[in-house]
N, C-alpha and C positions, 0 to 999 in steps of 0.2 A: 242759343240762337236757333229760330226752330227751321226745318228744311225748307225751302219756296215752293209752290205748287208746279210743273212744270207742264207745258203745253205743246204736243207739236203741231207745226201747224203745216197743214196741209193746200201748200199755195198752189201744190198743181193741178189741183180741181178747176173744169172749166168749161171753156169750149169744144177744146182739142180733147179727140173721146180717148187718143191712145193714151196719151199724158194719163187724164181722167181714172182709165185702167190700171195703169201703172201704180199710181198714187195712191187706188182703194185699193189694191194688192197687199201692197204696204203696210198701209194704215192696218190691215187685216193682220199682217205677220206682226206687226206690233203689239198691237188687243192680246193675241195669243199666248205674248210673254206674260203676260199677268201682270207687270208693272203697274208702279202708282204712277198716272199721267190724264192728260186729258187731250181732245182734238182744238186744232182752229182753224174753222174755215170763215173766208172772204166770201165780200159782197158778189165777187162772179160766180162763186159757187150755190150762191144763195137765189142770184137770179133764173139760174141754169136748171138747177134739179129742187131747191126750195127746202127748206129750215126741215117742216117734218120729215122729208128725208133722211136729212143729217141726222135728227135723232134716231129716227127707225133704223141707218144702216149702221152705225156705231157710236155712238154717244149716252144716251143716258139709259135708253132699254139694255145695254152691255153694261151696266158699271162705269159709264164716261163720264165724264165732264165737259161742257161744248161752251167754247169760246166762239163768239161771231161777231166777227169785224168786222160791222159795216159802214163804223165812222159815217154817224151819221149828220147831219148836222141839214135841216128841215124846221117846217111850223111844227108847232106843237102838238098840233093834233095828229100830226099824221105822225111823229115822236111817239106822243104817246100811246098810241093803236100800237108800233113796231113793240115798245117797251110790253104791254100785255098781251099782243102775241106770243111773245119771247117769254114772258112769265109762266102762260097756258103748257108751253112746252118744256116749261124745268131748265131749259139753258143759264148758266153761270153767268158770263160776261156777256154784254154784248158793249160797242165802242162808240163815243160820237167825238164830235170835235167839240174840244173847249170853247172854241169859238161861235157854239152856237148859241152862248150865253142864254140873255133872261127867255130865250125859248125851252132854254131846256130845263132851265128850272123850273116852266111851266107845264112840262112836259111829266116831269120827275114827279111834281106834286100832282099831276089831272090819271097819270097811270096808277096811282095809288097804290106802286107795288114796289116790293123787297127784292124780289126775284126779277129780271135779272139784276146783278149789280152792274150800274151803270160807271162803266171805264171812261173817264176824258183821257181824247187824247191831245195830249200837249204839242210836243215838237217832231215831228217823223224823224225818223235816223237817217233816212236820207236827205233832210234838209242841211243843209250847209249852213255855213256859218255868213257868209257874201247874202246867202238866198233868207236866212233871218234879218240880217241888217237891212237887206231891201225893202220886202214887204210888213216884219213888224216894228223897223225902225229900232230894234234892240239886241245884242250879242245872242246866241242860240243858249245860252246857258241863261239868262235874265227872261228871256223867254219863254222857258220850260218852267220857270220858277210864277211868272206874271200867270201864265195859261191854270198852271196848275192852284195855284192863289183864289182865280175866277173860278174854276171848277168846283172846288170844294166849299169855301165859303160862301158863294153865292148861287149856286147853282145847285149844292146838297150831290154832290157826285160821290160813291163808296169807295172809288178808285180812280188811279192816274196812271194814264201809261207814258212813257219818257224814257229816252235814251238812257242808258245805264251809271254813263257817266255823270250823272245829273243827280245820282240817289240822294249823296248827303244836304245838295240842297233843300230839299222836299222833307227833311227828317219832322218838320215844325207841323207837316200835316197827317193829320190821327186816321188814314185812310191807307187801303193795301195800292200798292205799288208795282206796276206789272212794267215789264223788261223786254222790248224783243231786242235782237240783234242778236243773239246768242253766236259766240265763237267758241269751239273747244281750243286751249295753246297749243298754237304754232298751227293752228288749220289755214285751209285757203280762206282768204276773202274775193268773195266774188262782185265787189262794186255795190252789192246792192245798200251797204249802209254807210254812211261817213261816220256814224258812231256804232262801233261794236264793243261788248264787252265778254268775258271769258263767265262761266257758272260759278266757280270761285271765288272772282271778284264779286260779282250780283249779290252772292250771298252771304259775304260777308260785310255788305254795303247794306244792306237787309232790304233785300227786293221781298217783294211775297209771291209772287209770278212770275215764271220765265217762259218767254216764248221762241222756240225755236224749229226752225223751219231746215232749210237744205243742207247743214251737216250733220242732220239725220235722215232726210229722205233723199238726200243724192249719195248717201254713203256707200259706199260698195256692201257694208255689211250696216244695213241701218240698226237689228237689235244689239248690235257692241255698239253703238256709236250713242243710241240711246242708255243704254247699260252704264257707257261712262261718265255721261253729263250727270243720270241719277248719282251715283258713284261721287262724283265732286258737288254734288247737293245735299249731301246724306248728313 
């Protein structure tokens, strides 16, 4: 079972310059352990200080790997301009929504590129299972399964991102599988996901990606708390 790639992500990039501070501190005492890991930042962060940043202050000029979430979901054109920007810059991941179907297959094939791999994303961890039933008329688990179906086979997507508890449905499709929500057992849960799962479980569900975000950068001691999620990955 080979280990998942692990990502943390750095959601406190933004507006807020102290936050901002705080968060590239961080992100710096992390770099510093040498660890295998990569960054992720969000579309605020992107709007705010902008992509070549990100590469130039920690990601691929250091040895990183840059995840960027900007779920997008747009025409085509302007998909695919984002997609070979992202490629020019060596970025890994970047995200759209599955829902943004035959655009972004048109998308996928007009960027003409490998780089980035292009992540659908399926079901947010925050969406609820009420908030599926409403707007796609199907349980959150039929869902993740339906989105992820359009993603790949129709759409030509490398990857799926989807709540963790959803792994073994998805086993049928021959693409890597990325994870946020990450809980270390028995941590706090702070609201922000209705579906969390443990690196543990991820990985022996066979994620290939985990993304986690504040029970490494709200940790009191974030290189133990990343030390241990590596640790239950290894």
């Amino acid at each position: 079972m080979k280990r998942p790639m692990l990502f943390v992500a750095l959601d406190g990039m933004g507006l807020d310059e102290a936050k901002t501070r705080k968060t590239l501190q961080i992100a710096h005492e992390l770099h510093r352990t040498g660890l295998p890991f990569g960054f992720k930042v969000n579309l605020d962060y992107v709007l705010e200080y902008g992509v070549e940043f990100a590469v130039n202050e920690f990601s691929l000029l250091e040895g990183r790997e840059l995840f960027v979430d900007l779920k997008m979901w747009n025409g085509k054109r302007t998909m695919a301009a984002v997609l070979r920007k992202l490629s020019d810059l060596e970025v890994t991941y970047v995200t759209v929504h599955a829902l943004a179907d035959t655009e972004l297959a048109k998308a996928i094939a007009e960027s003409g590129k490998l780089s980035p791999k292009v992540a659908a994303t399926t079901v947010l961890t925050h969406y609820s299972e009420e908030y599926c039933q409403e707007h796609f008329g199907r349980s959150r688990r039929n869902a993740v399964v339906h989105f992820a179906n359009i993603a790949v086979r129709r759409n030509g997507c490398q990857a799926i991102v989807l709540p963790g508890q959803y792994l073994d449905d998805v086993r049928h499709l021959d693409v890597e599988k990325i994870v946020p929500g990450l809980r270390e057992e028995g941590s706090f849960h702070d609201g922000r996901h209705e579906v969390e799962v443990t690196p543990t479980f991820a990985k022996e569900h066979h994620a290939d990606v985990l993304v986690c975000g504040s029970p490494i950068m709200a940790n009191k001691d974030p290189a133990a708390a990343l030390r241990r999620i590596l640790s239950a990955i290894a």
